[in-house]
C-alpha positions as CSV (number, residue, x, y, z in Angstrom):
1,X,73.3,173.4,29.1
2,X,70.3,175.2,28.9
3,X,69.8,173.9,32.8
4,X,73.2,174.8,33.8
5,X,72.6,179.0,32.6
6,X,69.2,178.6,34.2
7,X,71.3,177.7,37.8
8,X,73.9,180.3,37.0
9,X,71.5,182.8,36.7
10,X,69.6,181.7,39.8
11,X,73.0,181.9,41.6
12,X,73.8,184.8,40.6
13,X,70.3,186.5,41.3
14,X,70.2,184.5,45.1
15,X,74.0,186.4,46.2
16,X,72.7,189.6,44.7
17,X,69.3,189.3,46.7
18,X,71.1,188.0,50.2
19,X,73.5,190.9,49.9
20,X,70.7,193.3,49.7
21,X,69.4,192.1,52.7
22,X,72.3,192.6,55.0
23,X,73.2,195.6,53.2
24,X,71.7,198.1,55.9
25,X,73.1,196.0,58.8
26,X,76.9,195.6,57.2
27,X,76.8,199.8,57.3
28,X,74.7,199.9,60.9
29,X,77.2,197.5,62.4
30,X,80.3,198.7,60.9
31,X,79.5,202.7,61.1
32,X,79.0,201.4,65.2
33,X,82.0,199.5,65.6
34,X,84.1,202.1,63.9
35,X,82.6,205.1,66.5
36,X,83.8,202.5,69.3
37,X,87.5,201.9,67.9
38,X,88.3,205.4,67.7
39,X,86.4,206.7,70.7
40,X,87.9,203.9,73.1
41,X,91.5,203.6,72.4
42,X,93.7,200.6,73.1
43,X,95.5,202.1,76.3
44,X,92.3,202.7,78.2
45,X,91.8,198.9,77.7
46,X,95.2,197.5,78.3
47,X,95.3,199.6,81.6
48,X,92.5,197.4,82.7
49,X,93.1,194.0,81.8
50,X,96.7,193.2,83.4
51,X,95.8,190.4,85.5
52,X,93.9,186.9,84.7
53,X,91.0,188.1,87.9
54,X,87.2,187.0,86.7
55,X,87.1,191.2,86.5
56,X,90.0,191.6,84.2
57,X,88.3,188.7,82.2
58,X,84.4,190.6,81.9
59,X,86.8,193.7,81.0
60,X,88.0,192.4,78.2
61,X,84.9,191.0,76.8
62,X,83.1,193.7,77.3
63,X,86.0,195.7,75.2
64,X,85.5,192.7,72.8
65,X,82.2,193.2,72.6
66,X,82.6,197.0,71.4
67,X,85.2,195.9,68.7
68,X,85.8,195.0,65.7
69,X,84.7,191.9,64.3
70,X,86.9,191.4,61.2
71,X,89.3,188.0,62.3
72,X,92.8,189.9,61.3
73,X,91.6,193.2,62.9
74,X,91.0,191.1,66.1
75,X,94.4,189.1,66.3
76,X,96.3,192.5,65.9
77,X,94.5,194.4,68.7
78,X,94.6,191.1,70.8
79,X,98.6,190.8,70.3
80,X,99.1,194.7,71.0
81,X,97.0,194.5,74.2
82,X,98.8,191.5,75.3
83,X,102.2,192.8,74.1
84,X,101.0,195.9,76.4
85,X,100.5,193.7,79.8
86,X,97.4,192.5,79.3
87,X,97.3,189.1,80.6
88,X,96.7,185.6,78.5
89,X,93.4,185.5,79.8
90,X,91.6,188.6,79.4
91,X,93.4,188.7,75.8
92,X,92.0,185.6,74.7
93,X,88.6,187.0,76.3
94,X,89.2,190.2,74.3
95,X,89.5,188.2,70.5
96,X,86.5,185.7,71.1
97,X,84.7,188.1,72.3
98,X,85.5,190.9,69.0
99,X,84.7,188.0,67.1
100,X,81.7,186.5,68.4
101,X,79.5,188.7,70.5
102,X,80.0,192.2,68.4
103,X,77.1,194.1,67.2
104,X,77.1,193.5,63.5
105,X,77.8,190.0,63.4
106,X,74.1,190.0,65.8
107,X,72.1,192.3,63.2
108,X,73.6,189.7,60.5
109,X,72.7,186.6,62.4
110,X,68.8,188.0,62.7
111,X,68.2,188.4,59.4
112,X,69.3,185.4,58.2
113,X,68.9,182.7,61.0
114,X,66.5,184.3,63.7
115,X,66.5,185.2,66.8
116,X,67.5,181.7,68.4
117,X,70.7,182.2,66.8
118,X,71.4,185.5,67.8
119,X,70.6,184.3,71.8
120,X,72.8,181.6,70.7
121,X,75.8,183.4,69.1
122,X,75.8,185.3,72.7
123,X,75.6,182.9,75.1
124,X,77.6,180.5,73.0
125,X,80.1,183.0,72.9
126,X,80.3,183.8,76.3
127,X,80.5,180.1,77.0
128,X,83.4,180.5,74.6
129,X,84.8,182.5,77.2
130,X,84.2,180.6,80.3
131,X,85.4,177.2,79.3
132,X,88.6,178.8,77.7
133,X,89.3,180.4,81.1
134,X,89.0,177.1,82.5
135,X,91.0,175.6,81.0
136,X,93.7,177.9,80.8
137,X,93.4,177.7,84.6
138,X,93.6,173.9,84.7
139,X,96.6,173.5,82.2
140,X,98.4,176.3,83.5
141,X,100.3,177.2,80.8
142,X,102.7,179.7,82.1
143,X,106.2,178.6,79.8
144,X,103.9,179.0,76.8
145,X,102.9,182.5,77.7
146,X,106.0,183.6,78.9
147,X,107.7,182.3,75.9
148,X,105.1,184.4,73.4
149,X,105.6,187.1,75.6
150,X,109.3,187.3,74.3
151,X,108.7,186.0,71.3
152,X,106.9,189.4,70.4
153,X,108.9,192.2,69.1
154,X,109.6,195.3,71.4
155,X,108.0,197.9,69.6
156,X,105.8,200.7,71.0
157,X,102.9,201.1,69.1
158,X,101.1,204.6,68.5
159,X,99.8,206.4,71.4
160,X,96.5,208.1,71.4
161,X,97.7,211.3,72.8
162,X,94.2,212.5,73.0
163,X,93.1,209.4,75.0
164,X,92.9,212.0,78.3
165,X,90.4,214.1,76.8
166,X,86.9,213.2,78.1
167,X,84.3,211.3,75.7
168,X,82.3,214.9,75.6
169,X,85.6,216.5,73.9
170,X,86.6,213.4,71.8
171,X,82.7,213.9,70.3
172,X,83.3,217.5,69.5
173,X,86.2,217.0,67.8
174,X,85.7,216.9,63.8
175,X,89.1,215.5,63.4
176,X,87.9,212.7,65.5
177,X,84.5,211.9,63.2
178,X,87.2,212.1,60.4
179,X,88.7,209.0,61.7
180,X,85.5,207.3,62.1
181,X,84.9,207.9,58.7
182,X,88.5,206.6,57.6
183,X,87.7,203.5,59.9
184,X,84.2,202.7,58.2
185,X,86.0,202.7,54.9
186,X,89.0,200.4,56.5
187,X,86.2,198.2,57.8
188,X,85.1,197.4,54.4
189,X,88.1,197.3,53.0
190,X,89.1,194.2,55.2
191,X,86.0,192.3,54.1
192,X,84.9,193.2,51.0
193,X,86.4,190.1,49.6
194,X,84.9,187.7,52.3
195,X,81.8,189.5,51.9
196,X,81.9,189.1,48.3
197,X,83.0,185.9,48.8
198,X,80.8,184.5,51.1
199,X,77.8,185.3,49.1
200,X,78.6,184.2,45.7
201,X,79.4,180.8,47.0
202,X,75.9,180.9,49.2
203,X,74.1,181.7,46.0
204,X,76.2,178.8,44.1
205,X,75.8,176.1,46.7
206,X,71.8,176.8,47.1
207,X,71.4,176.9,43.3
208,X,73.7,173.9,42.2
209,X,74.5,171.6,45.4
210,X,71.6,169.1,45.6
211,X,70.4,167.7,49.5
212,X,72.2,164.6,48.9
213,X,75.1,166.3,49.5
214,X,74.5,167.4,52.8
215,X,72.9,164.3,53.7
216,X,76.5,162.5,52.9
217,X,78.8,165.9,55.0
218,X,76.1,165.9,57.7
219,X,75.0,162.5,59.0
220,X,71.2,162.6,59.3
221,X,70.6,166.1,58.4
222,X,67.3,166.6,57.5
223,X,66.1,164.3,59.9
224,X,64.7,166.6,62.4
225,X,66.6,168.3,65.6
226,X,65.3,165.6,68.2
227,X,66.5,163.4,65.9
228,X,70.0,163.7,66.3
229,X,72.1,161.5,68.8
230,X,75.0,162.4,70.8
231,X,77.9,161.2,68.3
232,X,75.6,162.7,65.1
233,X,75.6,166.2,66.8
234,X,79.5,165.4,67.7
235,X,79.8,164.6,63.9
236,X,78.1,168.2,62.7
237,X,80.2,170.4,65.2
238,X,83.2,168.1,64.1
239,X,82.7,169.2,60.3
240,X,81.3,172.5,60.1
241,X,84.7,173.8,61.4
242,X,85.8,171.9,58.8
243,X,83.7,173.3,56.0
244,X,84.3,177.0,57.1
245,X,87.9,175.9,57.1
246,X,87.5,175.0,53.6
247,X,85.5,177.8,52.5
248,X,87.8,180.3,53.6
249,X,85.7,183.0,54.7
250,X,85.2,185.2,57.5
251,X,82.5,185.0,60.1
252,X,80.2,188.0,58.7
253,X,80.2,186.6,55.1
254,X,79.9,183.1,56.7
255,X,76.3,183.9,57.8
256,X,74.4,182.9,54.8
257,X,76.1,179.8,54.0
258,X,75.1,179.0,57.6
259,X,71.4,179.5,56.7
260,X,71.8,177.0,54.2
261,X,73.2,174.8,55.9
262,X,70.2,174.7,58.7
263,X,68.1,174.8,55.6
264,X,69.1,171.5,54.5
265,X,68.6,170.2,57.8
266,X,72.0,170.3,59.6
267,X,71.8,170.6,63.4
268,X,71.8,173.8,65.5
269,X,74.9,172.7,66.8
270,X,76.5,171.9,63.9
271,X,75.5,175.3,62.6
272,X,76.6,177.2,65.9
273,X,79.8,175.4,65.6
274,X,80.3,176.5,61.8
275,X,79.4,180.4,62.8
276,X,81.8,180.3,65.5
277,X,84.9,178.6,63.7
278,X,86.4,181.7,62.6
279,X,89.2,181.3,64.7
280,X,90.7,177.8,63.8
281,X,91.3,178.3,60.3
282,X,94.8,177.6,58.8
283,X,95.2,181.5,58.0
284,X,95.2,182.3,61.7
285,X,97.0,179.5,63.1
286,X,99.8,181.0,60.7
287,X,99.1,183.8,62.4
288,X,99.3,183.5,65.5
289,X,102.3,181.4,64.9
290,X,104.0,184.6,63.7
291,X,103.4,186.7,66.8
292,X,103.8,183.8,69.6
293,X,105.6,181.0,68.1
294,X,104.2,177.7,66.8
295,X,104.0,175.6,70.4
296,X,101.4,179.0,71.7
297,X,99.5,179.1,68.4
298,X,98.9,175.1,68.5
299,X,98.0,175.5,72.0
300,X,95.6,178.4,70.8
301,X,93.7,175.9,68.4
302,X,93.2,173.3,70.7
303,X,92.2,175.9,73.4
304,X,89.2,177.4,71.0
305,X,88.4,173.7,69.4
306,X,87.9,172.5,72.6
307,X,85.7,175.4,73.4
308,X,84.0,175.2,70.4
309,X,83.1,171.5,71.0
310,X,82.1,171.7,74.5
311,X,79.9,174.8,73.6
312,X,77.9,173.8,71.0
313,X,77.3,170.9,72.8
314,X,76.2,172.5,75.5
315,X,74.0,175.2,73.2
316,X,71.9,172.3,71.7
317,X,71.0,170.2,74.6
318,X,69.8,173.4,76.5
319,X,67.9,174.7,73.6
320,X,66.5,171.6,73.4
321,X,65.7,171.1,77.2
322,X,64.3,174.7,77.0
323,X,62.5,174.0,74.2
324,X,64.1,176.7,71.9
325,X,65.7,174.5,69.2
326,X,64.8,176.5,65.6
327,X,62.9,174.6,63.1
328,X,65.0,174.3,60.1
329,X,61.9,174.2,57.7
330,X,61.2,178.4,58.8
331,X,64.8,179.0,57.4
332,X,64.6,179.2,54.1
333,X,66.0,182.5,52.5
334,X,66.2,181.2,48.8
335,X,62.5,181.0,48.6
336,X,62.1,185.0,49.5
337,X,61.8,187.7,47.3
338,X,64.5,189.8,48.2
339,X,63.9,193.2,46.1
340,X,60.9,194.7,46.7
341,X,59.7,197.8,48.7
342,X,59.5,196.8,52.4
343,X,61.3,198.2,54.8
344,X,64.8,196.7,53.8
345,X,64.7,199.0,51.1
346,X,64.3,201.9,52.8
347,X,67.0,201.0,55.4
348,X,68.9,200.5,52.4
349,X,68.7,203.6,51.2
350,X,68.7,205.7,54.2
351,X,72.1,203.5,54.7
352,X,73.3,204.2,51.6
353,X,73.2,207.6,52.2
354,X,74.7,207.7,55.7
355,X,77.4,205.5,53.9
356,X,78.0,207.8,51.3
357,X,78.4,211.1,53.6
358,X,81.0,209.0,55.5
359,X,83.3,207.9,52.4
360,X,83.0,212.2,51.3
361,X,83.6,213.5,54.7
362,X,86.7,211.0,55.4
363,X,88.2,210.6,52.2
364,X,87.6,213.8,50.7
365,X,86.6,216.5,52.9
366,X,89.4,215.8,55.7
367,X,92.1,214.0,53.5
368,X,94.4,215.6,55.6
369,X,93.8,213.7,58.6
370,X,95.8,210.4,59.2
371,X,94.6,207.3,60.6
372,X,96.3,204.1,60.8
373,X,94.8,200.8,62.0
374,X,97.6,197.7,62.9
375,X,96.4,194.7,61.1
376,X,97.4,190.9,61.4
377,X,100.1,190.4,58.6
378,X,98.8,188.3,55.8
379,X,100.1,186.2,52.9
380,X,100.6,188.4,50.0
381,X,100.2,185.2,47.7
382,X,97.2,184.0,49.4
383,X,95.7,188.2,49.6
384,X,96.7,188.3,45.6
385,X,94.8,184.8,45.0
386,X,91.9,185.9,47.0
387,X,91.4,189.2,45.1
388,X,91.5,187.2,41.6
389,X,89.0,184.9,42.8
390,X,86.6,187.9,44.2
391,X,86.8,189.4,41.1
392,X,86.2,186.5,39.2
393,X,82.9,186.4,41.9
394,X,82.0,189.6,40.6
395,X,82.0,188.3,36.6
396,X,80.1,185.1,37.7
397,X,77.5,187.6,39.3
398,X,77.4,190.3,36.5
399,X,77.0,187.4,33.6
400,X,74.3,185.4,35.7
401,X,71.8,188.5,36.6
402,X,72.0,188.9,32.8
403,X,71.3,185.2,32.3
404,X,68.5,185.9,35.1
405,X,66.4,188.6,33.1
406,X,67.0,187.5,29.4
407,X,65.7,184.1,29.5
């Protein structure tokens, strides 16, 4: 027993110290992403993406790339553009792309994996791109899309009105800086329980899940990256789509449970594949299946699994060729001390304080002005479940940090 509080308290004390680290970069990448959604509105980018052209494509990446990186955030802008004439393509470009190559998800990536995984997040989402496009262009799907085309509700959605003013005007505008502020806050609010999530469970699996464990998941982990054969690599990037499936968390809060998985030895491409599995999870096939219909959001899966496969693939073998491939014994973020007084703690605070004017200015100082955000309709069982269990995250946490300092 006396073991088990010992591990609890560990736990507790390892998600407490991993948060701290990406503290600075969660505010950084969200106050960023939050200036872009309101300062480049939705009909400026569905003007530009109508057609399935390789320029319409780079559009909407690039518009990806400036967006949001929150999963349900990304399916809602991605129907409304393509409800708005954006074609298949450049719509599908648009969500990996505000899923995979945004800002934030980059800083995250750095501080907990390196910088081989942010070149690899990157370009491996890019591939995403590519090999999507390719295939929608070989399969041809045209009766899918047409049929989620109608499938989607008429409905017109809010119009910017002030989307003709030039950037220089939209940046003088304090009503404007009110709805970044209103948007940071939004912005947490859709994460905080991945986020929370995500980083209790990292601190559990390091302090209680032995190697054996992912020895048995991850054939041959451990055993060194030119270790692994073609069917062991095929084998990680199979089943780390699998284990994000069954943890259930988004891609920002999936990052340290990604470092721990390299940790333990698992191969880059099994990690890459687990980072970028976001989007084939059960709660956005259902979601998809919602706006489309069921035939478009199957379609959807195999499209990004497909893409998934073929890029992380294609990630490790050039790394390797390139001689780039991470060494999995540099990675390992339980063994740091995490509160001290380095620079993390001063970006923290500085942060903290930035973060603090925002909440103030938006939800206090300019209550007055509005802002709503379409999101991706969830399940309000599966919302109500996920709450309890965050909070019960946060009891786990409290009662292990004392566990930490009294024994």
């Amino acid at each position: 027993m006396q073991d088990f509080f010992e591990k609890w308290g560990e736990a507790a004390y390892t998600s407490a110290g991993f948060f701290w680290m990406a503290l600075w970069a969660f505010i950084l990448g969200y106050f960023v992403s939050s200036c872009i959604q309101i300062f480049v509105t939705q009909e400026r980018m569905q003007k530009v993406m109508g057609d399935a052209a390789a320029k319409d494509v780079a559009l909407g990446t690039f518009f990806g790339f400036i967006s949001s990186s929150c999963s349900f955030s990304a399916l809602a802008t991605t129907k409304a553009l393509f409800q708005k004439g954006a074609s298949f393509v450049s719509s599908i470009a648009f969500l990996l792309a505000s899923t995979n190559l945004v800002i934030e998800l980059g800083i995250i990536i750095s501080i907990f994996l390196g910088w081989q995984f942010v070149i690899g997040e990157y370009v491996g989402g890019s591939m995403l791109i590519l090999i999507s496009w390719l295939l929608i262009k070989v399969i041809n799907p045209s009766k899918l899309i047409k049929k989620a085309r109608e499938n989607l509700n008429e409905q017109n959605n809010e119009d910017d009105m002030a989307s003709q003013a030039s950037i220089t005007q939209r940046l003088k505008d304090a009503d404007k800086w009110a709805k970044v502020a209103k948007q940071y806050g939004m912005e947490w609010k859709m994460v905080w329980k991945d986020v929370t999530l995500g980083f209790t469970v990292a601190g559990i699996v390091s302090a209680f899940v032995p190697d054996s464990f992912f020895e048995t998941l991850f054939i041959n982990s451990g055993a060194g990256n030119n270790a692994f054969g073609f069917f062991t690599l095929l084998e990680h990037i199979i089943v780390g789509p699998i284990a994000a499936f069954l943890t259930f968390i988004g891609s920002m809060g999936n990052i340290p449970l990604a470092a721990l998985l390299f940790g333990k030895g698992v191969s880059f491409a099994g990690v890459m594949a687990f980072i970028f599995s976001d989007l084939v999870v059960f709660p956005v096939l259902r979601i998809n299946a919602k706006y489309y219909g069921w035939k478009m959001s199957l379609f959807i899966l195999f499209l990004l699994f497909t893409s998934l496969i073929l890029t992380s693939l294609a990630l490790h073998y050039s790394f390797d060729l390139l001689q780039l491939l991470p060494d999995p014994s540099g990675t390992k973020i339980t063994e740091s001390e995490h509160f001290k007084i380095d620079y993390t703690f001063f970006l923290n605070i500085g942060f903290l304080i930035l973060s603090g004017f925002l909440v103030y200015f938006g939800f206090y100082k300019k209550k007055e002005v509005e802002h709503h955000k379409e999101m991706a309709p969830k399940s309000q069982i599966m919302e109500k479940t996920l709450k309890v269990i965050t909070f019960v995250c946060y009891a786990w946490l409290m009662v292990g940090l004392v566990l930490k300092f009294v024994n």
